[in-house]
CHARMM-style PDB file with segment names, atoms N, HN, CA, C and O in Angstrom:
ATOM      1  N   UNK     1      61.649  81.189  39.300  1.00  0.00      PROA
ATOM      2  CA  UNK     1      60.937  81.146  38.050  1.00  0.00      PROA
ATOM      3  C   UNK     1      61.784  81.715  36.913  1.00  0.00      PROA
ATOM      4  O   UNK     1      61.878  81.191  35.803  1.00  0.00      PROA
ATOM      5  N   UNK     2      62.475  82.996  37.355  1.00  0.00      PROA
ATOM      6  HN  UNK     2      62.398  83.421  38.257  1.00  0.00      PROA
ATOM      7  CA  UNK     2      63.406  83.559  36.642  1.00  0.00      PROA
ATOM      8  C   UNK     2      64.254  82.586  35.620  1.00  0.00      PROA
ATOM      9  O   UNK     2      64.374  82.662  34.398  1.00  0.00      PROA
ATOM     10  N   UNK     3      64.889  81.488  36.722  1.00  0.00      PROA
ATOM     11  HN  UNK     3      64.791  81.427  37.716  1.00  0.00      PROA
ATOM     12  CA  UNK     3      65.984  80.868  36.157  1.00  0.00      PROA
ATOM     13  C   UNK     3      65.162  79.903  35.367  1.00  0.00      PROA
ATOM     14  O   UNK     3      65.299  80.202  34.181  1.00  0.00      PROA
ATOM     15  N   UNK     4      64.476  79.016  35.486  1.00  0.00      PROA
ATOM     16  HN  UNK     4      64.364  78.773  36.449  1.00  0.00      PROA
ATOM     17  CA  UNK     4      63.188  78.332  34.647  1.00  0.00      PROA
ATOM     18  C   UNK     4      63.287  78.902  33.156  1.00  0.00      PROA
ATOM     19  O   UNK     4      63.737  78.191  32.258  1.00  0.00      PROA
ATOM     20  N   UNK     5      62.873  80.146  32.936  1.00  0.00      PROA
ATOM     21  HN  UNK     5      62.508  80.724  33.666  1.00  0.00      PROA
ATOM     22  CA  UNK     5      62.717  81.066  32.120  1.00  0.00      PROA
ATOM     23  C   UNK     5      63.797  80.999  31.144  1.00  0.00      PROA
ATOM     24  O   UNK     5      63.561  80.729  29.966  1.00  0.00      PROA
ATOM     25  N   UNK     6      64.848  81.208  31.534  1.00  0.00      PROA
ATOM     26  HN  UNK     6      65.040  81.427  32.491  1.00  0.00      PROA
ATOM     27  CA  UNK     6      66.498  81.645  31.379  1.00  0.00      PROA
ATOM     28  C   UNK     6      66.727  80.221  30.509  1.00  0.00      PROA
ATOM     29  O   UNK     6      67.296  80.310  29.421  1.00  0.00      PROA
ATOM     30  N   UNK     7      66.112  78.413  31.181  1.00  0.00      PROA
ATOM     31  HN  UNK     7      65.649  78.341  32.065  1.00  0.00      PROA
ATOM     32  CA  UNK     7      66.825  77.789  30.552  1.00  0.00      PROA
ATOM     33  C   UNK     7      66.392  77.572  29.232  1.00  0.00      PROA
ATOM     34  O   UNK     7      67.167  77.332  28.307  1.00  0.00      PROA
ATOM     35  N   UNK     8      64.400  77.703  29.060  1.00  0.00      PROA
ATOM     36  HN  UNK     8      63.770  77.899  29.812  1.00  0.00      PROA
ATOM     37  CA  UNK     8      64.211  77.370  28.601  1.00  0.00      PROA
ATOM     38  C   UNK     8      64.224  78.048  27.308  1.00  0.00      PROA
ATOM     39  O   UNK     8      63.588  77.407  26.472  1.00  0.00      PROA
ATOM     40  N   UNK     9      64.816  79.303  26.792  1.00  0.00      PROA
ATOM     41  HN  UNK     9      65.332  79.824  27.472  1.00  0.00      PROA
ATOM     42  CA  UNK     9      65.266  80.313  26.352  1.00  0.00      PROA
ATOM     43  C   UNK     9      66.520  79.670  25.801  1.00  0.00      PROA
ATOM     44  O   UNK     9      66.562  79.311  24.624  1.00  0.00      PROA
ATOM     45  N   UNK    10      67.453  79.531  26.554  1.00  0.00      PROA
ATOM     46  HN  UNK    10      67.419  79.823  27.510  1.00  0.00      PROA
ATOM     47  CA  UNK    10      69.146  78.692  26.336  1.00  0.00      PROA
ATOM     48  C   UNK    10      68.507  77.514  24.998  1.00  0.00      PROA
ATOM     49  O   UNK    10      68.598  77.428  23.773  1.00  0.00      PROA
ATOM     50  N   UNK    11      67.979  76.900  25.900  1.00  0.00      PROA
ATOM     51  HN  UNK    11      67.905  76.969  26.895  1.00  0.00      PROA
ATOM     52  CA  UNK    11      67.687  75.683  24.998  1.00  0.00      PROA
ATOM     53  C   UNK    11      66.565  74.421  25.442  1.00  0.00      PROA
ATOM     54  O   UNK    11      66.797  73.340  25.983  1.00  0.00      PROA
ATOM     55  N   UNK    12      65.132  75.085  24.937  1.00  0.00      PROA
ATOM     56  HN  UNK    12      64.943  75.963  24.498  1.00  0.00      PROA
ATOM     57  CA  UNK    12      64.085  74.372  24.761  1.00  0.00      PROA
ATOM     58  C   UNK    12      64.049  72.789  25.052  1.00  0.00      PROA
ATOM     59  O   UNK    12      65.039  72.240  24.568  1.00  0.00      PROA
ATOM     60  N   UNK    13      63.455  72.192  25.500  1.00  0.00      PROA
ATOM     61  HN  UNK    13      62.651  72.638  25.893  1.00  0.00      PROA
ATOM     62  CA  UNK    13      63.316  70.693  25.092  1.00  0.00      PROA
ATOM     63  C   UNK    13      61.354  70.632  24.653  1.00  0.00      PROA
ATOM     64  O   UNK    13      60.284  70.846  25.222  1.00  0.00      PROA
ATOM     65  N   UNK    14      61.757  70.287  23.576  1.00  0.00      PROA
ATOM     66  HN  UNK    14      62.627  70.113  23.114  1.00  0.00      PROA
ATOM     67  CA  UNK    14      60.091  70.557  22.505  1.00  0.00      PROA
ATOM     68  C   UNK    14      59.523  68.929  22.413  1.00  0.00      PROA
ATOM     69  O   UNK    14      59.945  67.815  22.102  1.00  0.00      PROA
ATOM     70  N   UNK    15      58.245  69.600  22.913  1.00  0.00      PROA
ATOM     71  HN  UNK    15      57.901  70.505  23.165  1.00  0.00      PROA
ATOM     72  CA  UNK    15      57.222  68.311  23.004  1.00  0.00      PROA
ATOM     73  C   UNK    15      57.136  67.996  21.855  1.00  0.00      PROA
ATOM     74  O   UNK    15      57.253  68.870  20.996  1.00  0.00      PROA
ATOM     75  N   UNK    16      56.952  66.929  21.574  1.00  0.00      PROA
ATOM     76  HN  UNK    16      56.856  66.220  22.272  1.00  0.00      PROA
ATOM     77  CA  UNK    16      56.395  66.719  20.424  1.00  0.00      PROA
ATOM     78  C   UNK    16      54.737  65.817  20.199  1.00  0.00      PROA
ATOM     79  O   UNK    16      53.909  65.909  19.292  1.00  0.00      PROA
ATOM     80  N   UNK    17      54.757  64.946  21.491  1.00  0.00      PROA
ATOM     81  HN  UNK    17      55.430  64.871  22.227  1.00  0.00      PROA
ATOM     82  CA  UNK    17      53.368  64.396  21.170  1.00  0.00      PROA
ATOM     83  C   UNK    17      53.404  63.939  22.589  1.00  0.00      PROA
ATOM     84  O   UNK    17      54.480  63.684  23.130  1.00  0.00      PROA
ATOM     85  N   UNK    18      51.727  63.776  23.499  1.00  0.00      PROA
ATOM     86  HN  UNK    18      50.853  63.984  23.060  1.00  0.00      PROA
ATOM     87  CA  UNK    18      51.393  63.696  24.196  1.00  0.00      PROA
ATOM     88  C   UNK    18      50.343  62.438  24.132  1.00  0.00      PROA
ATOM     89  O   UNK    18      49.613  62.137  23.187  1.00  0.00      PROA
ATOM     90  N   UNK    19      50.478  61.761  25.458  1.00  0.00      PROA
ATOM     91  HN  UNK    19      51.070  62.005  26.226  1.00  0.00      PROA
ATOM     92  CA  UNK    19      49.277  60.116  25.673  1.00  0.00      PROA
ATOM     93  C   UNK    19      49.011  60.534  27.005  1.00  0.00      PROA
ATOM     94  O   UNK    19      49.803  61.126  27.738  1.00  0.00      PROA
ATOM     95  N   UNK    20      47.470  60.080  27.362  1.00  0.00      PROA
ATOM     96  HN  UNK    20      46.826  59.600  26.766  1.00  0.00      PROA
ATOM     97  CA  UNK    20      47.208  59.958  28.598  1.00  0.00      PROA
ATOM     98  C   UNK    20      46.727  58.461  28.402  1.00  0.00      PROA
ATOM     99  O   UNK    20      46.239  57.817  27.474  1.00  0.00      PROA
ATOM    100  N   UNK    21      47.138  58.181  29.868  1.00  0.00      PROA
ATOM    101  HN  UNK    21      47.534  58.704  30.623  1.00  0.00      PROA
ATOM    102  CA  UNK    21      47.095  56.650  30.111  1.00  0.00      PROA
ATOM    103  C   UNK    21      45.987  56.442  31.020  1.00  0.00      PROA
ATOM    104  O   UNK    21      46.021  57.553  31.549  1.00  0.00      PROA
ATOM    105  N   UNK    22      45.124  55.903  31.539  1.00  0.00      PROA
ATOM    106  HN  UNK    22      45.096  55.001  31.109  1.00  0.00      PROA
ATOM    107  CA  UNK    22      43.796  55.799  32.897  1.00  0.00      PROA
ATOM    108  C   UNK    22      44.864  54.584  33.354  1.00  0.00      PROA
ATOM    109  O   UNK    22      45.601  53.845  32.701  1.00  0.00      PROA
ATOM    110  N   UNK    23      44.679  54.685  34.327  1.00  0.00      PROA
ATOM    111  HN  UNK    23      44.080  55.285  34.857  1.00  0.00      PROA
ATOM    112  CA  UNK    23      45.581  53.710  35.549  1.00  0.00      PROA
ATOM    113  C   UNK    23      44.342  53.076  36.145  1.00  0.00      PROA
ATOM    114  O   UNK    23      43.926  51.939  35.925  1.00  0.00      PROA
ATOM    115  N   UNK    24      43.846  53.957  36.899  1.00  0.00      PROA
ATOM    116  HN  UNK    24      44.184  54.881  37.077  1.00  0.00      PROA
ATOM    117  CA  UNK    24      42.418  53.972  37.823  1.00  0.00      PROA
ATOM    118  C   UNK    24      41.489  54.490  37.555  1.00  0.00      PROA
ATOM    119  O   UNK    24      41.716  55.574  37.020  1.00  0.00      PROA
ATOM    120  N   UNK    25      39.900  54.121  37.719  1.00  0.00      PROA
ATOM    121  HN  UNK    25      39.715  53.240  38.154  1.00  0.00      PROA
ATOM    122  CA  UNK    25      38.897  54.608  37.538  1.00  0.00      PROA
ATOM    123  C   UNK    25      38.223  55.946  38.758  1.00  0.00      PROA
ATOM    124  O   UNK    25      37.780  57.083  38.601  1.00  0.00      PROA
ATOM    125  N   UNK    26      38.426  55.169  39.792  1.00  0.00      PROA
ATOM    126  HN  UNK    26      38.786  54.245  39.920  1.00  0.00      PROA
ATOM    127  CA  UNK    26      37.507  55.376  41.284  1.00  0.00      PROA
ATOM    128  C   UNK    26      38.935  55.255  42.232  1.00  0.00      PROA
ATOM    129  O   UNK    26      39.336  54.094  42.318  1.00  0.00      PROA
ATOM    130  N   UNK    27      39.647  56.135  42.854  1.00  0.00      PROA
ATOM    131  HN  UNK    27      39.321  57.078  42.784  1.00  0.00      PROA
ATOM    132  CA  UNK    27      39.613  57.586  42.302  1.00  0.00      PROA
ATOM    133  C   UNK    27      40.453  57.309  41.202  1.00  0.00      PROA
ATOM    134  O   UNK    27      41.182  56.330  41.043  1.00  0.00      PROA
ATOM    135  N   UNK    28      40.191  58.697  40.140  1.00  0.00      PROA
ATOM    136  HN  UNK    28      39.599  59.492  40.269  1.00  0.00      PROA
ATOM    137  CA  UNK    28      40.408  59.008  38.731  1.00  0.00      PROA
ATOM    138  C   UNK    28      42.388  59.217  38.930  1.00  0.00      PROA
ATOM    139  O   UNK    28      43.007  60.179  39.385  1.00  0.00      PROA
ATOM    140  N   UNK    29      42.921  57.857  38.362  1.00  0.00      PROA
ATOM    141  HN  UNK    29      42.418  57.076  37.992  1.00  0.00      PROA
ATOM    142  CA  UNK    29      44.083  58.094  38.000  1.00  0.00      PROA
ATOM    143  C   UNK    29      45.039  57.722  37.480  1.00  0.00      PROA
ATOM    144  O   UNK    29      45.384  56.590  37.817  1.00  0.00      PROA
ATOM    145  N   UNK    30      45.942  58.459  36.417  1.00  0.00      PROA
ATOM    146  HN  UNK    30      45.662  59.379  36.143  1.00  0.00      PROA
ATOM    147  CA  UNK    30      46.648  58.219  35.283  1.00  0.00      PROA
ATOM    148  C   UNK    30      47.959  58.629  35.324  1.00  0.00      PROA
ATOM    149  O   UNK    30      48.772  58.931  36.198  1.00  0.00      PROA
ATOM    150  N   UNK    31      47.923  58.537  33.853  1.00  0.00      PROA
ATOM    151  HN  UNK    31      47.263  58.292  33.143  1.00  0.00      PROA
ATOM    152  CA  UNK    31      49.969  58.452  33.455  1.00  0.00      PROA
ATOM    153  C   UNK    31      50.038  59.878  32.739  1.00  0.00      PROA
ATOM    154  O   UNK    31      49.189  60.611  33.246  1.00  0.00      PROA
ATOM    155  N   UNK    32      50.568  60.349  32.001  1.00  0.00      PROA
ATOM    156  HN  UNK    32      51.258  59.753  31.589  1.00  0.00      PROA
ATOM    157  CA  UNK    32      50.750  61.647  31.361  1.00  0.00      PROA
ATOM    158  C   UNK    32      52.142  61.170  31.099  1.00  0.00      PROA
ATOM    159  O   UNK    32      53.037  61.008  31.929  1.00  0.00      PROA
ATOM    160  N   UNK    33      52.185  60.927  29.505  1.00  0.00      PROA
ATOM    161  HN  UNK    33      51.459  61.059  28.831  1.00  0.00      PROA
ATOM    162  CA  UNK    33      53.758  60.569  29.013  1.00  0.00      PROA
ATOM    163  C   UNK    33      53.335  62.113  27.799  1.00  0.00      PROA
ATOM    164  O   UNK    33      52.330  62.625  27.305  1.00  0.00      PROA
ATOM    165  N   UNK    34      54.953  62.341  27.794  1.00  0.00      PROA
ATOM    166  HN  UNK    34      55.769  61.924  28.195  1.00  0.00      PROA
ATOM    167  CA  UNK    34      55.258  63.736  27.354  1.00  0.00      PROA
ATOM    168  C   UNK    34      56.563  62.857  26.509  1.00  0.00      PROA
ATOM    169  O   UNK    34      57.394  62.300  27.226  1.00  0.00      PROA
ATOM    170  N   UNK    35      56.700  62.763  25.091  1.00  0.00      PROA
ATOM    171  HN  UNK    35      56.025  63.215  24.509  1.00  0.00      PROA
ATOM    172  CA  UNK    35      57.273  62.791  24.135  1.00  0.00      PROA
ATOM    173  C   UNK    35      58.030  64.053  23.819  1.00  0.00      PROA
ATOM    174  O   UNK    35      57.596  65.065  23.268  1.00  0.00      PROA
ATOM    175  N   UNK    36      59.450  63.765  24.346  1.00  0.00      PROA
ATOM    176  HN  UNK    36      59.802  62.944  24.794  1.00  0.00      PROA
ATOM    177  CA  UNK    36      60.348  65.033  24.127  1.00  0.00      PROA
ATOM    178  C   UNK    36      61.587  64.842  23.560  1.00  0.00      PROA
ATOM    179  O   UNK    36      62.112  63.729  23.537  1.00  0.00      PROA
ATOM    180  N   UNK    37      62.431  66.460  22.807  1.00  0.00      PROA
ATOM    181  HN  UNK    37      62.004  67.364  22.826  1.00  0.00      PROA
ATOM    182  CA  UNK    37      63.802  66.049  22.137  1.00  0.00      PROA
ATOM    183  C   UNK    37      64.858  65.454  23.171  1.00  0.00      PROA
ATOM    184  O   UNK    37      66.021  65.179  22.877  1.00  0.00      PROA
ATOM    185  N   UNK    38      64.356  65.319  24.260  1.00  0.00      PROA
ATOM    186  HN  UNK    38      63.411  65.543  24.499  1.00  0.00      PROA
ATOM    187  CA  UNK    38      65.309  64.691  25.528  1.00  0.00      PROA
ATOM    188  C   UNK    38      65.046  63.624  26.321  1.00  0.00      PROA
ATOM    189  O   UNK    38      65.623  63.175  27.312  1.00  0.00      PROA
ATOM    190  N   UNK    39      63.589  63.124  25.416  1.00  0.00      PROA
ATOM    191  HN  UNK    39      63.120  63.489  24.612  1.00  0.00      PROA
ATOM    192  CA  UNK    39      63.572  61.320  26.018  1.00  0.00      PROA
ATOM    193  C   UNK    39      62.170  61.851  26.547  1.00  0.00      PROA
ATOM    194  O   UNK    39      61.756  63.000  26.698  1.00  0.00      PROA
ATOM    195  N   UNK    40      61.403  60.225  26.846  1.00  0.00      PROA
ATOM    196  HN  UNK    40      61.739  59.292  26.723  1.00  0.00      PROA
ATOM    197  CA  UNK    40      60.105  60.640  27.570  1.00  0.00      PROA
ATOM    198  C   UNK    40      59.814  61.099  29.143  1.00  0.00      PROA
ATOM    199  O   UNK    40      60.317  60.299  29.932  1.00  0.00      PROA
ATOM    200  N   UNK    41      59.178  62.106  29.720  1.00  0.00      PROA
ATOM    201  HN  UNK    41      58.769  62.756  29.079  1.00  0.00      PROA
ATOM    202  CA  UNK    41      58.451  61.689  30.428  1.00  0.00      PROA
ATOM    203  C   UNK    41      57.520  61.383  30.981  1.00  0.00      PROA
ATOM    204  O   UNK    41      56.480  61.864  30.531  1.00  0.00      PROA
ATOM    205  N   UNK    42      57.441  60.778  31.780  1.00  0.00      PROA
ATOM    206  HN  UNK    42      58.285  60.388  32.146  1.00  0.00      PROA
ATOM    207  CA  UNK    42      55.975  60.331  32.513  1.00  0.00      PROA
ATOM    208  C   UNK    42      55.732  60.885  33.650  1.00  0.00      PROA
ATOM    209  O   UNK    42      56.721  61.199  34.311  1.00  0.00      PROA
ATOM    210  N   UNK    43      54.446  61.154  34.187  1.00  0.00      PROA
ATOM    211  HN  UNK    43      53.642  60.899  33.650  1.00  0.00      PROA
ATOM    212  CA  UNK    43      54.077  61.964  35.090  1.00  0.00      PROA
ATOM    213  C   UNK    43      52.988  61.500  35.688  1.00  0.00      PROA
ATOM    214  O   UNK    43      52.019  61.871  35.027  1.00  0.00      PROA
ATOM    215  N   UNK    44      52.519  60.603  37.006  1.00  0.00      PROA
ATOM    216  HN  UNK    44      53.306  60.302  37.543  1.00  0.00      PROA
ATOM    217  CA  UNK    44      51.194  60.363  37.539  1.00  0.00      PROA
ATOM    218  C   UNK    44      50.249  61.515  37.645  1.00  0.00      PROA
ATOM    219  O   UNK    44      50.631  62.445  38.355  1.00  0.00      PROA
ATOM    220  N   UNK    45      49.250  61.603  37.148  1.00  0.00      PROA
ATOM    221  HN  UNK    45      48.940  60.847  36.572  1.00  0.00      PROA
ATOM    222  CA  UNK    45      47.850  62.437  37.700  1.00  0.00      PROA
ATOM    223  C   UNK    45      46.942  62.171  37.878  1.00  0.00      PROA
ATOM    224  O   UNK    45      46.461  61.194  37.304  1.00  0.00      PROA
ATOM    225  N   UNK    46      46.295  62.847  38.697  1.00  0.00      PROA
ATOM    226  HN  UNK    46      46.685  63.641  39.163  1.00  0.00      PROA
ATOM    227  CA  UNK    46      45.004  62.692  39.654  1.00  0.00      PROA
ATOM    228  C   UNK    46      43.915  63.731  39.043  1.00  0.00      PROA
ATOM    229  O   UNK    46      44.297  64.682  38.361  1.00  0.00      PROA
ATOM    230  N   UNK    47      42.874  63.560  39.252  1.00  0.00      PROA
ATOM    231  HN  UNK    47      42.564  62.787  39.806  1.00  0.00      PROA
ATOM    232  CA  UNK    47      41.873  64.462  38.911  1.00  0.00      PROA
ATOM    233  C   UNK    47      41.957  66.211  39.108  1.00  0.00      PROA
ATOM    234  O   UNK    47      41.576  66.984  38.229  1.00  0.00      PROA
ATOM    235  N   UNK    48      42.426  66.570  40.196  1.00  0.00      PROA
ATOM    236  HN  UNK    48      42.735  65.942  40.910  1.00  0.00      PROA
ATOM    237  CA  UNK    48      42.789  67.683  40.518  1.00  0.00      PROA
ATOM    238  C   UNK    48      43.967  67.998  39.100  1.00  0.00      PROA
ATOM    239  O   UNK    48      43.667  68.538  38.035  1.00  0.00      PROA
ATOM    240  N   UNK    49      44.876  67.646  39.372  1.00  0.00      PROA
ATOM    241  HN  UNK    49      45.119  67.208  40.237  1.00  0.00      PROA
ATOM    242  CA  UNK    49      45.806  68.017  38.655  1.00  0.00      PROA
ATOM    243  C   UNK    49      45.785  68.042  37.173  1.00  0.00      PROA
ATOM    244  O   UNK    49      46.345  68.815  36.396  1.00  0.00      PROA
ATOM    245  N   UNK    50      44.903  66.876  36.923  1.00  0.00      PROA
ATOM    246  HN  UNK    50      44.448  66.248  37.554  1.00  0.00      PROA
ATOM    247  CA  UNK    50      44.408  67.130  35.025  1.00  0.00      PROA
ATOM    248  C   UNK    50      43.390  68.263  34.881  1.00  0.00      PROA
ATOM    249  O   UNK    50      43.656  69.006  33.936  1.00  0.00      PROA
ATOM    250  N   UNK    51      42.161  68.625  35.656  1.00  0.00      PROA
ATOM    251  HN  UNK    51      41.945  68.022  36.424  1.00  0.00      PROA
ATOM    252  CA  UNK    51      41.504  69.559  35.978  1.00  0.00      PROA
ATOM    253  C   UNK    51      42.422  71.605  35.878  1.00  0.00      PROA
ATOM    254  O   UNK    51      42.147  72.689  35.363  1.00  0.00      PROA
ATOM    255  N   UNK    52      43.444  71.047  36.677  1.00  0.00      PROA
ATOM    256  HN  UNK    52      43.667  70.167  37.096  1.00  0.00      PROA
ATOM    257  CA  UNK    52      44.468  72.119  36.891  1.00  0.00      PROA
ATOM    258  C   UNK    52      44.936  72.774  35.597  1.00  0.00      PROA
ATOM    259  O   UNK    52      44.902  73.950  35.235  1.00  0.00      PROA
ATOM    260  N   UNK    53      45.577  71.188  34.751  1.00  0.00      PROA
ATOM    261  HN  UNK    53      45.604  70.233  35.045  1.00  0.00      PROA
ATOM    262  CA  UNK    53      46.491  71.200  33.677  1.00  0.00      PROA
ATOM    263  C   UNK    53      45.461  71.829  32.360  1.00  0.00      PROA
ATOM    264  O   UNK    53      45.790  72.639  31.493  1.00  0.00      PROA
ATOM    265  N   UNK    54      44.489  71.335  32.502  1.00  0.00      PROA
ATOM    266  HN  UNK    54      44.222  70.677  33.206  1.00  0.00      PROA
ATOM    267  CA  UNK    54      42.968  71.766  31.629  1.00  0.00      PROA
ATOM    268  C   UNK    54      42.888  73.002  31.528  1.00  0.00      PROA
ATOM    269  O   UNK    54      42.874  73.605  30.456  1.00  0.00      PROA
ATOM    270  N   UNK    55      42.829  73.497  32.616  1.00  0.00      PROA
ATOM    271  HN  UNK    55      42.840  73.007  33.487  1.00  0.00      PROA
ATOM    272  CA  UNK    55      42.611  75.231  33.142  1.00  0.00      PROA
ATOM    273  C   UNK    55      43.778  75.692  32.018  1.00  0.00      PROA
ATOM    274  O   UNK    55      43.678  76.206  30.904  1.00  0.00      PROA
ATOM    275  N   UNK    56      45.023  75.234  32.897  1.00  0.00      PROA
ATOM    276  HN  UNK    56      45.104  74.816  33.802  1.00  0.00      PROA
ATOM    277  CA  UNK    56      46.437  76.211  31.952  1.00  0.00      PROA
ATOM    278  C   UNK    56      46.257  76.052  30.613  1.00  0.00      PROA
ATOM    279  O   UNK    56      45.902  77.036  29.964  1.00  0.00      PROA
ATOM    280  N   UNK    57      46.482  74.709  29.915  1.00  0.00      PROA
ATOM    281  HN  UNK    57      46.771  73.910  30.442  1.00  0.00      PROA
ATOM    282  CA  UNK    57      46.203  74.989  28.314  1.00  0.00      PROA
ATOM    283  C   UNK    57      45.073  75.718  28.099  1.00  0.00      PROA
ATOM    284  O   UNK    57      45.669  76.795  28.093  1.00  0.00      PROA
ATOM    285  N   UNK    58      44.137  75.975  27.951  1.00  0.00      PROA
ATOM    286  HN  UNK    58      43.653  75.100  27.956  1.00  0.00      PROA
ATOM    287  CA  UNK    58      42.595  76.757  28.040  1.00  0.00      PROA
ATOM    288  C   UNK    58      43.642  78.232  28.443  1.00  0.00      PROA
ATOM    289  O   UNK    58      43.265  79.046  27.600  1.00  0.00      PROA
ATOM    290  N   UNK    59      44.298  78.650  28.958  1.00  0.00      PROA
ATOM    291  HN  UNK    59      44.605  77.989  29.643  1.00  0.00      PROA
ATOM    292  CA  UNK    59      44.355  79.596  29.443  1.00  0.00      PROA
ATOM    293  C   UNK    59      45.882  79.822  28.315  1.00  0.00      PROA
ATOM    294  O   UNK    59      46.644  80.745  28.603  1.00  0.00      PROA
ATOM    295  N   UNK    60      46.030  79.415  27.755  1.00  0.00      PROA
ATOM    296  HN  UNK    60      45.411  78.665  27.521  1.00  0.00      PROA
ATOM    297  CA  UNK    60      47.478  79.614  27.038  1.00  0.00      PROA
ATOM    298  C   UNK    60      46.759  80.072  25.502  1.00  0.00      PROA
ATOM    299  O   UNK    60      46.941  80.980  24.690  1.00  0.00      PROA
ATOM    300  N   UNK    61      45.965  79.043  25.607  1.00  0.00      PROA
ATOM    301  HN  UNK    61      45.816  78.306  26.266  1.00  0.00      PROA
ATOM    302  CA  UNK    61      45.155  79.221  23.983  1.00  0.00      PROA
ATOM    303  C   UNK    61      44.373  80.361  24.077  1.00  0.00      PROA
ATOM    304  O   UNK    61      44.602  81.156  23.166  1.00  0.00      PROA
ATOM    305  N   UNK    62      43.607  80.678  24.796  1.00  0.00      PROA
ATOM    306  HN  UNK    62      43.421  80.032  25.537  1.00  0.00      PROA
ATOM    307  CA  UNK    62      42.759  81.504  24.894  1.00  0.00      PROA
ATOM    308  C   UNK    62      43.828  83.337  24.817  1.00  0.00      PROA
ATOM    309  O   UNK    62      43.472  84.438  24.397  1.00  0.00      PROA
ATOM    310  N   UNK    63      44.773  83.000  25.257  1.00  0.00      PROA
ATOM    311  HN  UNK    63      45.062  82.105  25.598  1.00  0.00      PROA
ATOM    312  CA  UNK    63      45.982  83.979  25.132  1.00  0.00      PROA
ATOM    313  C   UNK    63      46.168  84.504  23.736  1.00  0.00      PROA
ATOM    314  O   UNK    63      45.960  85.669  23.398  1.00  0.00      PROA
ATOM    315  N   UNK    64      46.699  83.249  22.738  1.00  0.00      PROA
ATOM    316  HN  UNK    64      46.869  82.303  23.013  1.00  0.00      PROA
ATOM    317  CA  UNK    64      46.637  83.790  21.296  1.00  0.00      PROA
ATOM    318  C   UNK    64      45.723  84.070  20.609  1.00  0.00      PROA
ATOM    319  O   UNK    64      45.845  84.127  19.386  1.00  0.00      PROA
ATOM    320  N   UNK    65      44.455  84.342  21.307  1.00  0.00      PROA
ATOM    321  HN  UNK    65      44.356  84.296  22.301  1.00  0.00      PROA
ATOM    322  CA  UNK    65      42.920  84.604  20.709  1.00  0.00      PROA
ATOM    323  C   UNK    65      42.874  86.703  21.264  1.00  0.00      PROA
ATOM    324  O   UNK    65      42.072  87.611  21.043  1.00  0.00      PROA
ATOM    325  N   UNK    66      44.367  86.596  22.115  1.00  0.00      PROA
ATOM    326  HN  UNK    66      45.018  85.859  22.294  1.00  0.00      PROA
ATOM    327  CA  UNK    66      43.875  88.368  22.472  1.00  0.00      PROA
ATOM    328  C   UNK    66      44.815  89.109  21.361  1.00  0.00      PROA
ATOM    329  O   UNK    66      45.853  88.667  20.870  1.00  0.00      PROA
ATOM    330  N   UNK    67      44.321  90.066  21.158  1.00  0.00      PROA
ATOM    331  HN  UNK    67      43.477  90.425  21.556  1.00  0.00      PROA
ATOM    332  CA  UNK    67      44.983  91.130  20.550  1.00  0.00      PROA
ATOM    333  C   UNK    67      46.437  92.036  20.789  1.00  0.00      PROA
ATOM    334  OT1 UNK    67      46.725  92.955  20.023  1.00  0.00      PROA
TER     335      UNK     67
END
């Protein structure tokens, strides 16, 4: 995680805009394209994992709301 840390410190690659795509209905599943200074990517997700991803932002924002 350390080194994770370290690169993104060195030198960021900054989102700039985010799409979710629905692929599938039944079971629930999609695309997740991530608009970045280093090209797009795309990422399949499943319900769990947007559920997951939900939690963390909620939990990032809710961060700059503490004192």
């Amino acid at each position: 995680m350390n080194d994770i840390l370290n690169d993104i410190a060195a030198e960021p690659n900054k989102l700039h805009s985010t799409t979710f795509i629905k692929i599938h209905k039944q079971p629930l599943l999609g695309a997740l394209l991530l608009e970045t200074d280093k090209g797009p990517i795309i990422l399949a997700v499943n319900r769990t994992v947007a559920e997951e991803l939900l939690s963390e932002i909620e939990r990032f924002l809710m961060a700059s709301n503490e004192q």
